[in-house]
C-alpha positions in Angstrom: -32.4 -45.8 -122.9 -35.2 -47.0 -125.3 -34.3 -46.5 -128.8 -38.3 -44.9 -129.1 -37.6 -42.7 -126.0 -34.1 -41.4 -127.8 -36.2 -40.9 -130.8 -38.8 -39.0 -129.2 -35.8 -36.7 -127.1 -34.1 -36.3 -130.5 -37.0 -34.7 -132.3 -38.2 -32.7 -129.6 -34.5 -31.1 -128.8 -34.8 -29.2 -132.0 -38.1 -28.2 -131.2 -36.5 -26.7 -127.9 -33.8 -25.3 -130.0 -35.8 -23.4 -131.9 -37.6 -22.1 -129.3 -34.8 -20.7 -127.4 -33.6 -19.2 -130.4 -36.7 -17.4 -131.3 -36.0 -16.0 -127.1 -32.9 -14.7 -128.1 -30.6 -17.7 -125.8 -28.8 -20.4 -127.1 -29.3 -23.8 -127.5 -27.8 -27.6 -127.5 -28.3 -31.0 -127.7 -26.0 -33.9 -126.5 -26.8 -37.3 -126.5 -25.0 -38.1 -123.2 -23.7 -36.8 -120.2 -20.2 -37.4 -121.8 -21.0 -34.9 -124.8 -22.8 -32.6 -122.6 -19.6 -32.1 -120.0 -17.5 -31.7 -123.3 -20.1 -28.7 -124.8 -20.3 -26.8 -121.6 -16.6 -26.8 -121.3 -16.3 -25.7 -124.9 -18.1 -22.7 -123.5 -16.2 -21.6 -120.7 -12.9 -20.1 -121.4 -9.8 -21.3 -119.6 -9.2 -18.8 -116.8 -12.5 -17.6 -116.4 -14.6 -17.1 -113.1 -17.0 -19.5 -112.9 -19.5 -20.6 -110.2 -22.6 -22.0 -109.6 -26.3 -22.8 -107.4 -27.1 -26.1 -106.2 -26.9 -28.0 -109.7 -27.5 -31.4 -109.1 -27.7 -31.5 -112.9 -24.3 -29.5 -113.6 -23.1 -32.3 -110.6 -24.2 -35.0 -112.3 -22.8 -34.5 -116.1 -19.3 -34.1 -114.1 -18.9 -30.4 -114.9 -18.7 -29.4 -111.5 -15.5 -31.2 -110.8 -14.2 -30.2 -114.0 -14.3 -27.0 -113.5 -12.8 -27.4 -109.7 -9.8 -29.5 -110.8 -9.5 -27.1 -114.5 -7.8 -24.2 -115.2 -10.6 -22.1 -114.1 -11.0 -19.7 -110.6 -14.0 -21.9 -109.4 -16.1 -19.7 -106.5 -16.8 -22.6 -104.1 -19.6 -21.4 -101.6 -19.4 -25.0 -100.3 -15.9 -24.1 -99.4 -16.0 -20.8 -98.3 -16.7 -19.7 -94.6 -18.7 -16.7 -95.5 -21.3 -18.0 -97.8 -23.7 -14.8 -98.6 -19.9 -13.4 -99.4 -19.6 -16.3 -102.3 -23.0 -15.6 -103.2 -22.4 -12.1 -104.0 -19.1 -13.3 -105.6 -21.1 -14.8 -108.0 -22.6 -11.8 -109.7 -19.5 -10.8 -111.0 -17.8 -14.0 -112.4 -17.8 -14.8 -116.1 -19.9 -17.5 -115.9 -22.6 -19.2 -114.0 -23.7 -22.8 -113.9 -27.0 -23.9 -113.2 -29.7 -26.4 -113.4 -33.3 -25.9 -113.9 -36.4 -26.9 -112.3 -38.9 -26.8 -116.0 -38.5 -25.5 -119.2 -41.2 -25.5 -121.9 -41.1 -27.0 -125.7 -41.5 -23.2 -126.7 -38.1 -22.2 -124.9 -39.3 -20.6 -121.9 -37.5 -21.7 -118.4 -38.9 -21.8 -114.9 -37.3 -21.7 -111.7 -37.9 -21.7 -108.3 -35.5 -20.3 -105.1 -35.7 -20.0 -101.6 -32.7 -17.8 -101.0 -33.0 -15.9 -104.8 -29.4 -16.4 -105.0 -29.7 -18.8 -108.1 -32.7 -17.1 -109.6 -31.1 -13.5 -109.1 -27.6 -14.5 -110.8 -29.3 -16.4 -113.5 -31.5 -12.7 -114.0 -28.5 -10.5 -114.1 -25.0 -10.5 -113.0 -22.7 -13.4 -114.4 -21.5 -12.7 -118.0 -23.2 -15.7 -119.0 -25.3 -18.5 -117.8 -24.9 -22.0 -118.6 -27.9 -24.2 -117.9 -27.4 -28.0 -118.2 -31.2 -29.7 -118.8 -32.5 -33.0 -118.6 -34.9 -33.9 -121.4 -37.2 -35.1 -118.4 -37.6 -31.6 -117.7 -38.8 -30.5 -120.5 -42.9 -29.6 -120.4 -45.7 -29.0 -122.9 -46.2 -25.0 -121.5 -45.8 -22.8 -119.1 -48.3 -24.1 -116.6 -47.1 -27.5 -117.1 -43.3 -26.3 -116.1 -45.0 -24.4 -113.1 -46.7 -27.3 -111.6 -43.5 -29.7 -112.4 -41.2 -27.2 -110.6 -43.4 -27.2 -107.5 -44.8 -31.0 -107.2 -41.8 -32.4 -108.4 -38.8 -30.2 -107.7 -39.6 -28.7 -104.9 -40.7 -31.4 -102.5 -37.3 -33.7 -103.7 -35.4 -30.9 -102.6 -36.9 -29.8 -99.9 -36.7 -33.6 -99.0 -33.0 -33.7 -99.9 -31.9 -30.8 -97.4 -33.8 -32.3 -94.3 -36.2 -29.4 -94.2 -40.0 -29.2 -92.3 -42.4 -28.2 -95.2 -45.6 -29.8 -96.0 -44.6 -31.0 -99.7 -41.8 -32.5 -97.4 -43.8 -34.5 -95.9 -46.6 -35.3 -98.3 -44.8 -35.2 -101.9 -46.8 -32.1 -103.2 -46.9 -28.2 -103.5 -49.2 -27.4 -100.6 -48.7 -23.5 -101.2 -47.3 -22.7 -98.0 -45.9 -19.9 -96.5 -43.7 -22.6 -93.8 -40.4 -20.7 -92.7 -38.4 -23.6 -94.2 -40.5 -22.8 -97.6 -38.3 -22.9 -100.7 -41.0 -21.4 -102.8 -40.0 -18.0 -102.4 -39.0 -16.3 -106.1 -40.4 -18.1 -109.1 -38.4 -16.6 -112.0 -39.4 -16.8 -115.1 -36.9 -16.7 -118.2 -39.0 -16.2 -121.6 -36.5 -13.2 -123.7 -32.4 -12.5 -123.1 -32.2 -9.2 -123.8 -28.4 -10.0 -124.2 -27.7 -12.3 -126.9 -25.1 -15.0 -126.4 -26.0 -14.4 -122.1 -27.9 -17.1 -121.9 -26.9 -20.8 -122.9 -29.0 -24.3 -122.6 -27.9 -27.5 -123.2 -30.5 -30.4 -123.2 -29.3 -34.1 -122.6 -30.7 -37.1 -123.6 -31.1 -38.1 -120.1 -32.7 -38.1 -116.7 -31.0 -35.2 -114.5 -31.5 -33.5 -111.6 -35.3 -33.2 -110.0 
């Protein structure tokens, strides 16, 4: 990665930080994907429950299969015949993995869900949430993070599981009401109420959509 770009991630990491602090959640910064499996595992005691959404980005720092092949009771929904039974699973296990769509310099997280299986268990359930979070996704505000999390997350992944919306087709948020629509809970996380819930570690890196 440029040296300026790293620069530029470094600086405004702590600005994150800070923000998520002031929101009551917790906050990290890791350099690479290597030092971002390492932290999230440093936060998930041996033994524990654990599951997870989609998470390309909790895929792609290798936590996923850590997890699986750890000493930890991984809730595979991927694995399990009944899946709305591992989805309910998941509001009871110690921990909850997850991506995220767009966050703001301030602190403030945004995501988007067709089923409200992620959003719901990142809202309430799971003893504690750990988000793993591309610096790409960082935006300058709210409406920023909004727009990224429907032009740019939403029609990749719609793309990515073969479905028939219009941002399928034409690479932006159309506002549809289609019955493949993945738009259909935007959750916004701006206060924990429960200190030491909520965890986010940024990486100096390109994750997820």
């Amino acid at each position: 990665m440029n040296e300026n770009v790293v620069k530029r991630n470094d600086l405004l990491a702590q600005k994150v930080i800070k923000g998520l602090q002031s929101r009551n959640m917790s906050g990290y910064y890791a350099h690479d994907r290597q030092e971002a499996l390492k932290l999230a595992l440093s936060l998930i005691p041996e033994g524990s429950s654990v599951t997870m959404g989609g998470g390309v980005s909790v895929a792609e720092i290798g936590l996923k299969d850590a997890v699986k092949s750890g000493n930890y009771r991984f809730i595979d929904r991927d694995e399990m015949e009944d899946k709305r039974a591992a989805m309910l699973m998941a509001y009871d296990a110690d921990v909850f993995l997850a991506g995220c769509n767009a966050m703001t310099e301030d602190g403030i997280l945004i995501n988007i869900d067709g089923n409200a299986n992620r959003v719901s268990a990142i809202a309430q359930g799971p003893k504690k949430v750990v988000f793993i979070v591309g610096m790409n996704k960082v935006c300058s505000d709210v409406d920023a993070a909004m727009k990224r999390a429907r032009n740019v997350a939403a029609p990749i992944n719609a793309q990515r599981f073969g479905l028939s919306t219009p941002c399928a087709k034409t690479g932006s948020c159309m506002d549809c009401k289609s019955p493949d629509t993945i738009c259909c809970q935007f959750l916004i996380t701006r206060f924990s109420r429960h200190p030491e819930r909520i965890h986010v570690i940024l990486v100096n890196d390109n994750l997820g959509f």
